[in-house]
PARO-632309 format. One record per atom (N, C-alpha, C): residue number from 1; chain; x, z, y. Coordinates in steps of 0.2 Angstrom, whole numbers. Each point is the difference from the previous one (the first is absolute). Example, Ala and Ser with C-alpha at 12.3 -4.5 7.8 and 13.67 -1.06 7.14 Angstrom:
<pt><seq>1</seq><mol>A</mol><u>66</u><w>39</w><v>-28</v></pt>
<pt><seq>1</seq><mol>A</mol><u>-4</u><w>0</w><v>6</v></pt>
<pt><seq>1</seq><mol>A</mol><u>4</u><w>0</w><v>6</v></pt>
<pt><seq>2</seq><mol>A</mol><u>-2</u><w>-4</w><v>5</v></pt>
<pt><seq>2</seq><mol>A</mol><u>4</u><w>1</w><v>6</v></pt>
<pt><seq>2</seq><mol>A</mol><u>-4</u><w>3</w><v>5</v></pt>
***
This chain:
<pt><seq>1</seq><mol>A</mol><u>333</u><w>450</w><v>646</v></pt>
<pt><seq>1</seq><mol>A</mol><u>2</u><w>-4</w><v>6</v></pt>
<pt><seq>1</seq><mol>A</mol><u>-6</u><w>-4</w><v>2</v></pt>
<pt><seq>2</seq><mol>A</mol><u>0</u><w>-2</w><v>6</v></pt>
<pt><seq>2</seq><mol>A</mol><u>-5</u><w>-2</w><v>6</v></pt>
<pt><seq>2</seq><mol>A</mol><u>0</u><w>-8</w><v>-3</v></pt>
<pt><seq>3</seq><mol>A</mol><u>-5</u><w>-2</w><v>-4</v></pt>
<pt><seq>3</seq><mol>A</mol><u>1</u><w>-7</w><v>2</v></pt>
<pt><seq>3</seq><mol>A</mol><u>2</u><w>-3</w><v>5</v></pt>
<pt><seq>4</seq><mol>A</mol><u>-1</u><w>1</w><v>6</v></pt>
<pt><seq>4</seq><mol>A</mol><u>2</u><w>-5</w><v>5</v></pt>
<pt><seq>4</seq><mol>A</mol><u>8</u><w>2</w><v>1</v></pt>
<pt><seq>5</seq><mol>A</mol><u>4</u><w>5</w><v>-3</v></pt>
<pt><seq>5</seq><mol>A</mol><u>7</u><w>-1</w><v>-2</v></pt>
<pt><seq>5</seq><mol>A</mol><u>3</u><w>-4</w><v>-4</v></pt>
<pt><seq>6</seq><mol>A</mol><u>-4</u><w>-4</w><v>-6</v></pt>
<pt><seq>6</seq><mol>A</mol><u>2</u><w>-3</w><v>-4</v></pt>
<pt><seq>6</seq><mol>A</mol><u>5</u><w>-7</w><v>2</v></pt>
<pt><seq>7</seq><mol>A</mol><u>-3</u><w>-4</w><v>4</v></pt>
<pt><seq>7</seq><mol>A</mol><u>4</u><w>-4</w><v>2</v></pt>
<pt><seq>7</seq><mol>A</mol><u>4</u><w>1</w><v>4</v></pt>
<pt><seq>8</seq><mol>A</mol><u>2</u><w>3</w><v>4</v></pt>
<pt><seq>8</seq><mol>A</mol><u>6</u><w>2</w><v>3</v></pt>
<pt><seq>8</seq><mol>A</mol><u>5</u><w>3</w><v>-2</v></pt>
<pt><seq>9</seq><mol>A</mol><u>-1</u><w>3</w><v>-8</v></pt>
<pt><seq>9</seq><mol>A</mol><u>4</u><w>4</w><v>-4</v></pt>
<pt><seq>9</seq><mol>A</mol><u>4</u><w>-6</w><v>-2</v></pt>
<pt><seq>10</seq><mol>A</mol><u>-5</u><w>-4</w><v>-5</v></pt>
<pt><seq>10</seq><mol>A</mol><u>3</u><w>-5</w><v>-4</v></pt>
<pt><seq>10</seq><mol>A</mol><u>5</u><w>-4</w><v>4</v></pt>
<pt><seq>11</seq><mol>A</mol><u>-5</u><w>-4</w><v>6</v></pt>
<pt><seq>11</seq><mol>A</mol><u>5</u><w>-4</w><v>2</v></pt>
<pt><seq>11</seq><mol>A</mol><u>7</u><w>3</w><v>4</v></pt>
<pt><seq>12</seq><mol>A</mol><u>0</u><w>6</w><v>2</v></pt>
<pt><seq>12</seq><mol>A</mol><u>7</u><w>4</w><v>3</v></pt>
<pt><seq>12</seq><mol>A</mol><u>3</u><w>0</w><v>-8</v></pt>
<pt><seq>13</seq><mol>A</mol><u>-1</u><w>1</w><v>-5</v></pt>
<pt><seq>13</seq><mol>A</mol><u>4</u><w>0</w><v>-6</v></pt>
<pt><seq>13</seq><mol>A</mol><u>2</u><w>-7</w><v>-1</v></pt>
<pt><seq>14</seq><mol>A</mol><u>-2</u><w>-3</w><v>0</v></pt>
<pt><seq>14</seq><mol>A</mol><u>1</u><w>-7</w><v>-2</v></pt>
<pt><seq>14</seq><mol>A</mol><u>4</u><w>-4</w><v>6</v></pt>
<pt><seq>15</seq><mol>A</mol><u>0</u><w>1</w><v>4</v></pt>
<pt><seq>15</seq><mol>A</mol><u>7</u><w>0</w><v>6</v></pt>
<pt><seq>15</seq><mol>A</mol><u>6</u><w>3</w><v>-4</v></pt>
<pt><seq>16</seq><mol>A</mol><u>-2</u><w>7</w><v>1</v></pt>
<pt><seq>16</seq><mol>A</mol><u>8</u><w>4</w><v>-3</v></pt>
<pt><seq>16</seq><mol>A</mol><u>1</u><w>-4</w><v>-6</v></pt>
<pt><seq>17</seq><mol>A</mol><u>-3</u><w>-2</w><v>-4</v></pt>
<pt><seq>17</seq><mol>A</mol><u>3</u><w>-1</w><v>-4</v></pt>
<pt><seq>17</seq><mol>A</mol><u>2</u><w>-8</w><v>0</v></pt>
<pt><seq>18</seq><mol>A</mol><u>-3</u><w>-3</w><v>5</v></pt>
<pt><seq>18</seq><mol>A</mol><u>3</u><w>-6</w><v>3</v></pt>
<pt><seq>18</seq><mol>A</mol><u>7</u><w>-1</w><v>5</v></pt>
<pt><seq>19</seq><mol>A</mol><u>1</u><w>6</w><v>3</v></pt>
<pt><seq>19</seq><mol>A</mol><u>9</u><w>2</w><v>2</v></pt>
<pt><seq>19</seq><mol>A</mol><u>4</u><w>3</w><v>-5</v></pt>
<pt><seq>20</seq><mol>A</mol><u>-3</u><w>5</w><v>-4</v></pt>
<pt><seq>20</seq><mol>A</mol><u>5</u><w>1</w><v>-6</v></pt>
<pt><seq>20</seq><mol>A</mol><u>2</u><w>-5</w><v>-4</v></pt>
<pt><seq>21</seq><mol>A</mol><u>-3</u><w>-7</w><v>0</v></pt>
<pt><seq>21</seq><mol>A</mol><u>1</u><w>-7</w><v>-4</v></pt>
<pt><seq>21</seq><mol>A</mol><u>5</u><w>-2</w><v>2</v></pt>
<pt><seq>22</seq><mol>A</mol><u>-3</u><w>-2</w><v>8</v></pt>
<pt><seq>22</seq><mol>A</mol><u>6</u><w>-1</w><v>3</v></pt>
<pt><seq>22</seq><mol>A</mol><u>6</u><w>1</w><v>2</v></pt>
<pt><seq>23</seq><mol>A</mol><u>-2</u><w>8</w><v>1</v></pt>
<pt><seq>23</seq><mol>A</mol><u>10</u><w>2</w><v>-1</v></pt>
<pt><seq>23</seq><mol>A</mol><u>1</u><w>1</w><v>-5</v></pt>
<pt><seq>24</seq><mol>A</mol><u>-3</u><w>0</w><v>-8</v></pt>
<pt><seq>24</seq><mol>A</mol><u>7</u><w>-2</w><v>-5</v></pt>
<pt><seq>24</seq><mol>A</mol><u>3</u><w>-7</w><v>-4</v></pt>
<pt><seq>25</seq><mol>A</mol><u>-5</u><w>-3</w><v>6</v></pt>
<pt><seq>25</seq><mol>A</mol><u>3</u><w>-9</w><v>1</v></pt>
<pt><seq>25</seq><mol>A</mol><u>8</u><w>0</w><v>2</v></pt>
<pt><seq>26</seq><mol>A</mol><u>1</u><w>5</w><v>6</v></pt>
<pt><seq>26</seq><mol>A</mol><u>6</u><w>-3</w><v>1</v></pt>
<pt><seq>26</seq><mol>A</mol><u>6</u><w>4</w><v>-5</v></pt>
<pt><seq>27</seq><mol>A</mol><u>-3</u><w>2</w><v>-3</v></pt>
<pt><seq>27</seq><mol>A</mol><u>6</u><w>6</w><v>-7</v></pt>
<pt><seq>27</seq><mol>A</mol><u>6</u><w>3</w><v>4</v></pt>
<pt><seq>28</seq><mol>A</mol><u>-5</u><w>6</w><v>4</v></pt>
<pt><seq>28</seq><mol>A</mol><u>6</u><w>5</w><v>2</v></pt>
<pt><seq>28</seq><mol>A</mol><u>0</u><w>5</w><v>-6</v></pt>
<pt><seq>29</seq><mol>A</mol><u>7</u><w>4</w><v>1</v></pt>
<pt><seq>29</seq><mol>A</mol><u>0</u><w>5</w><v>0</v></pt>
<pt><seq>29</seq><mol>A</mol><u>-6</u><w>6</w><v>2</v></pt>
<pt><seq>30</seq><mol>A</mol><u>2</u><w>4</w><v>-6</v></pt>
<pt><seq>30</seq><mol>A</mol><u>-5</u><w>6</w><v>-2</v></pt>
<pt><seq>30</seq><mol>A</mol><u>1</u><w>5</w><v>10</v></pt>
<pt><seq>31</seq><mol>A</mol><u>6</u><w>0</w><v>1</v></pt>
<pt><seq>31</seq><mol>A</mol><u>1</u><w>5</w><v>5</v></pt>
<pt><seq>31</seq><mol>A</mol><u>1</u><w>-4</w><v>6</v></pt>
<pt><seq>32</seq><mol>A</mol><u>-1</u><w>-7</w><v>2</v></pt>
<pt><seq>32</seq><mol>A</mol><u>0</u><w>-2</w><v>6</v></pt>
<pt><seq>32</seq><mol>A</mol><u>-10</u><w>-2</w><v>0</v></pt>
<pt><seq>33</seq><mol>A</mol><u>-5</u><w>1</w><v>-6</v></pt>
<pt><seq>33</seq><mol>A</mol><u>-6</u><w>-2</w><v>1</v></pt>
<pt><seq>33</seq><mol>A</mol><u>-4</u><w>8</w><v>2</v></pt>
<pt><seq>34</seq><mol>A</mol><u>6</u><w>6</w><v>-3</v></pt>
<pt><seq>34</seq><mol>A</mol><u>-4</u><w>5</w><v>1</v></pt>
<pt><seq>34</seq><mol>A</mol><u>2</u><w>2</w><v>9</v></pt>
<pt><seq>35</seq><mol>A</mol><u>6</u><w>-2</w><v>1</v></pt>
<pt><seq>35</seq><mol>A</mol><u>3</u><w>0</w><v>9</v></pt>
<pt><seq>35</seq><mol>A</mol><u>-6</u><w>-4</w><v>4</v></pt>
<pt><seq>36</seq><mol>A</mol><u>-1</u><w>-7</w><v>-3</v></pt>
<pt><seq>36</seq><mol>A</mol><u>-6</u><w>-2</w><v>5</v></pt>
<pt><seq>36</seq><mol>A</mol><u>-5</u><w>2</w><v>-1</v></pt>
<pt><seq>37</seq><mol>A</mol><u>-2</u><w>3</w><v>-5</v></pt>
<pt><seq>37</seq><mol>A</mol><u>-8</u><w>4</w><v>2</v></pt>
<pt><seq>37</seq><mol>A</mol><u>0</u><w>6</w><v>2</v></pt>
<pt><seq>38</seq><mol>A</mol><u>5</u><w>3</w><v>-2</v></pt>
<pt><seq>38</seq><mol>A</mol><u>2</u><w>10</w><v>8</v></pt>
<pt><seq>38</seq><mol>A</mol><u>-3</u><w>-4</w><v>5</v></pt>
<pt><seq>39</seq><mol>A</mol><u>3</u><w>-6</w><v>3</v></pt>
<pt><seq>39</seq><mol>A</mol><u>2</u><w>-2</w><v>7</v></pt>
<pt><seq>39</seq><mol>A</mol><u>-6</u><w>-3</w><v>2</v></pt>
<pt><seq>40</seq><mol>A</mol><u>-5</u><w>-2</w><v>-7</v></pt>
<pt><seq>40</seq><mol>A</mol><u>-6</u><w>-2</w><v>4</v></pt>
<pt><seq>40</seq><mol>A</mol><u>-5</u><w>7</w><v>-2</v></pt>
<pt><seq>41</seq><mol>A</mol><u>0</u><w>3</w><v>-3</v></pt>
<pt><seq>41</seq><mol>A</mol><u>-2</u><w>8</w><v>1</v></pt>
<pt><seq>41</seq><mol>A</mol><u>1</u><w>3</w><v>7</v></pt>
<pt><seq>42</seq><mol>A</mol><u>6</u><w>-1</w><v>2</v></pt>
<pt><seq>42</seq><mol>A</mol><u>1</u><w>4</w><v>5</v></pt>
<pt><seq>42</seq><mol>A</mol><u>-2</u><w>-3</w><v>7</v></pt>
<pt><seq>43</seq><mol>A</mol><u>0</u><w>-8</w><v>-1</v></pt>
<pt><seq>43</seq><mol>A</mol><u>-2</u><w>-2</w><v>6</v></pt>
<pt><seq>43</seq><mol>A</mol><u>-10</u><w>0</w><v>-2</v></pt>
<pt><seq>44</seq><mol>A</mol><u>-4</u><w>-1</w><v>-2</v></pt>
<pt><seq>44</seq><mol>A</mol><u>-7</u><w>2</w><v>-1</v></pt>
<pt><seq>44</seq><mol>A</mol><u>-2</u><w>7</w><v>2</v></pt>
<pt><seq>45</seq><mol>A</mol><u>6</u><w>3</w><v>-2</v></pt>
<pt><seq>45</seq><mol>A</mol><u>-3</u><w>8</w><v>2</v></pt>
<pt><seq>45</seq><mol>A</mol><u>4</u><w>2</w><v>7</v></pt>
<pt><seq>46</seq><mol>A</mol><u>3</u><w>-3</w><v>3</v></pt>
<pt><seq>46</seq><mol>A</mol><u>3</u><w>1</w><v>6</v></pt>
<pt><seq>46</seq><mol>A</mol><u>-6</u><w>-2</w><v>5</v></pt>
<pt><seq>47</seq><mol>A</mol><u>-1</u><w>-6</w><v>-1</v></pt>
<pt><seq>47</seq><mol>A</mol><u>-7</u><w>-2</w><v>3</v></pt>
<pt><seq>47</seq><mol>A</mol><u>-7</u><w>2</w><v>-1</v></pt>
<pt><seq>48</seq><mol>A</mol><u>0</u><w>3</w><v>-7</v></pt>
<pt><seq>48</seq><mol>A</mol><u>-7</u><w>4</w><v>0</v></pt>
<pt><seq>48</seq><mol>A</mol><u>1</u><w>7</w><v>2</v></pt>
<pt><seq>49</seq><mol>A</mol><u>4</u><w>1</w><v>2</v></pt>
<pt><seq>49</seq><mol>A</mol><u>1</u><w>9</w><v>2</v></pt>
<pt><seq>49</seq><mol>A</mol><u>1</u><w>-3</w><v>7</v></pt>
<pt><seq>50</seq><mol>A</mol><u>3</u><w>-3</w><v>3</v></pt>
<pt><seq>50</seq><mol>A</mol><u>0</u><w>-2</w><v>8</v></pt>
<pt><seq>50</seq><mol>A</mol><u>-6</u><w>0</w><v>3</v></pt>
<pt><seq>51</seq><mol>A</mol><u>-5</u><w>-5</w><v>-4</v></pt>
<pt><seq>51</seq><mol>A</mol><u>-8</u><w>-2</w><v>2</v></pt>
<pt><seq>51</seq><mol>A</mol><u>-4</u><w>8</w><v>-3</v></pt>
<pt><seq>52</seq><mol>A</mol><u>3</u><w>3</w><v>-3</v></pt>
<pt><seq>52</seq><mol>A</mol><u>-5</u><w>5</w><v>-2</v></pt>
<pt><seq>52</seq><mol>A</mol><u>1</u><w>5</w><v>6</v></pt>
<pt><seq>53</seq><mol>A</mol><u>6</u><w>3</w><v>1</v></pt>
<pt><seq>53</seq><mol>A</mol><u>2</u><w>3</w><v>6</v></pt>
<pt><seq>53</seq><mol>A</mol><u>-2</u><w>-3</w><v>8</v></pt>
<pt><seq>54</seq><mol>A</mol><u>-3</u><w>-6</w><v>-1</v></pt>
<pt><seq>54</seq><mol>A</mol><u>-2</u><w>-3</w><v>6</v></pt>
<pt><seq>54</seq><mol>A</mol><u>-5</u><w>2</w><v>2</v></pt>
<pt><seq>55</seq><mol>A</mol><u>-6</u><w>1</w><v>-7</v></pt>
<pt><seq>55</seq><mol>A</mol><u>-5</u><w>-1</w><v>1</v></pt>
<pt><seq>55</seq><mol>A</mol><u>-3</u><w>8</w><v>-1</v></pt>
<pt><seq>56</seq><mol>A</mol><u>5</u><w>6</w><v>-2</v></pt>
<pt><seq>56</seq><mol>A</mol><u>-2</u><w>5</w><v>2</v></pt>
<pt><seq>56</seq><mol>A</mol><u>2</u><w>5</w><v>9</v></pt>
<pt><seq>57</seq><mol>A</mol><u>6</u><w>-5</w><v>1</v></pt>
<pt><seq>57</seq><mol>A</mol><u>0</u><w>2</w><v>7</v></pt>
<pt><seq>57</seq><mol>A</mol><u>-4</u><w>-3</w><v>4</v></pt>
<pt><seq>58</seq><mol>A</mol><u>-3</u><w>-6</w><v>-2</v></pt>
<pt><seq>58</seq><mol>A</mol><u>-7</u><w>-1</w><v>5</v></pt>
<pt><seq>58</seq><mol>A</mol><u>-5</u><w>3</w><v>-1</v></pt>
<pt><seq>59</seq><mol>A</mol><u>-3</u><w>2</w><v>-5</v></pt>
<pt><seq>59</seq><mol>A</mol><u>-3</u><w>4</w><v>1</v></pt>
<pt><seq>59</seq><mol>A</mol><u>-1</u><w>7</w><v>1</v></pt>
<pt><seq>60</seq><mol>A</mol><u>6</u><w>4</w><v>0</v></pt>
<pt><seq>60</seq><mol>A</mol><u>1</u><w>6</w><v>3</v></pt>
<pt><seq>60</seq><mol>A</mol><u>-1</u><w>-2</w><v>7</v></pt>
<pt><seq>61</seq><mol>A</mol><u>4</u><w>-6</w><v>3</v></pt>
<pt><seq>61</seq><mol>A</mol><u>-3</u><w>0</w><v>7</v></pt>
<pt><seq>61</seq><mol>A</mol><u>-5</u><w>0</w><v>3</v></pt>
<pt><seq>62</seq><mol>A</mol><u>-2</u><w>-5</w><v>-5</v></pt>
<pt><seq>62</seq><mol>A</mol><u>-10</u><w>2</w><v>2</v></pt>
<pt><seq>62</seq><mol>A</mol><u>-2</u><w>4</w><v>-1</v></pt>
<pt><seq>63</seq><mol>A</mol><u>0</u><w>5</w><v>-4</v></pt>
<pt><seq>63</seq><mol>A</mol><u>-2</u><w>7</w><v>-2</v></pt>
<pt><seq>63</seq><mol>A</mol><u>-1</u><w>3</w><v>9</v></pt>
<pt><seq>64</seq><mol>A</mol><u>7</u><w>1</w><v>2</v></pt>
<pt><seq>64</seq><mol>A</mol><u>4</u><w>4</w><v>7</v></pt>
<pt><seq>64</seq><mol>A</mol><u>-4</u><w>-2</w><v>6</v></pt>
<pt><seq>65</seq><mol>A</mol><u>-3</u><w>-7</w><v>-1</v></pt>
<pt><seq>65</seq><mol>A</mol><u>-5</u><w>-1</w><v>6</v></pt>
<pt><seq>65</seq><mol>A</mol><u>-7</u><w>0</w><v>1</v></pt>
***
């Protein structure tokens, strides 16, 4: 690994694990914690597949000119 990935590993880990803290503060259920994270799964990937798809049909465009 690149050192200059170290620190942006660790602290993205230490985040997650700073929201997983926090969502089992408020003691849900096994099946409404796995329901909210599908839903943030699926919103992260809706938006990175949106901006991914953006940013290859600009550049196909500019390719065609």
């Amino acid at each position: 690994m690149n050192p200059d990935y170290l620190l942006p590993v660790i602290s993205s880990a230490a985040w997650l694990m700073l929201a997983c803290v926090g969502l089992a503060s408020y003691r849900l259920g096994w099946r409404k914690i796995v329901t909210m994270g599908l839903a943030w799964i699926l919103i992260f990937g809706g938006v990175y597949v949106l901006v991914e798809w953006f940013l290859v049909a600009r550049g196909t465009a500019s390719a065609l000119m």
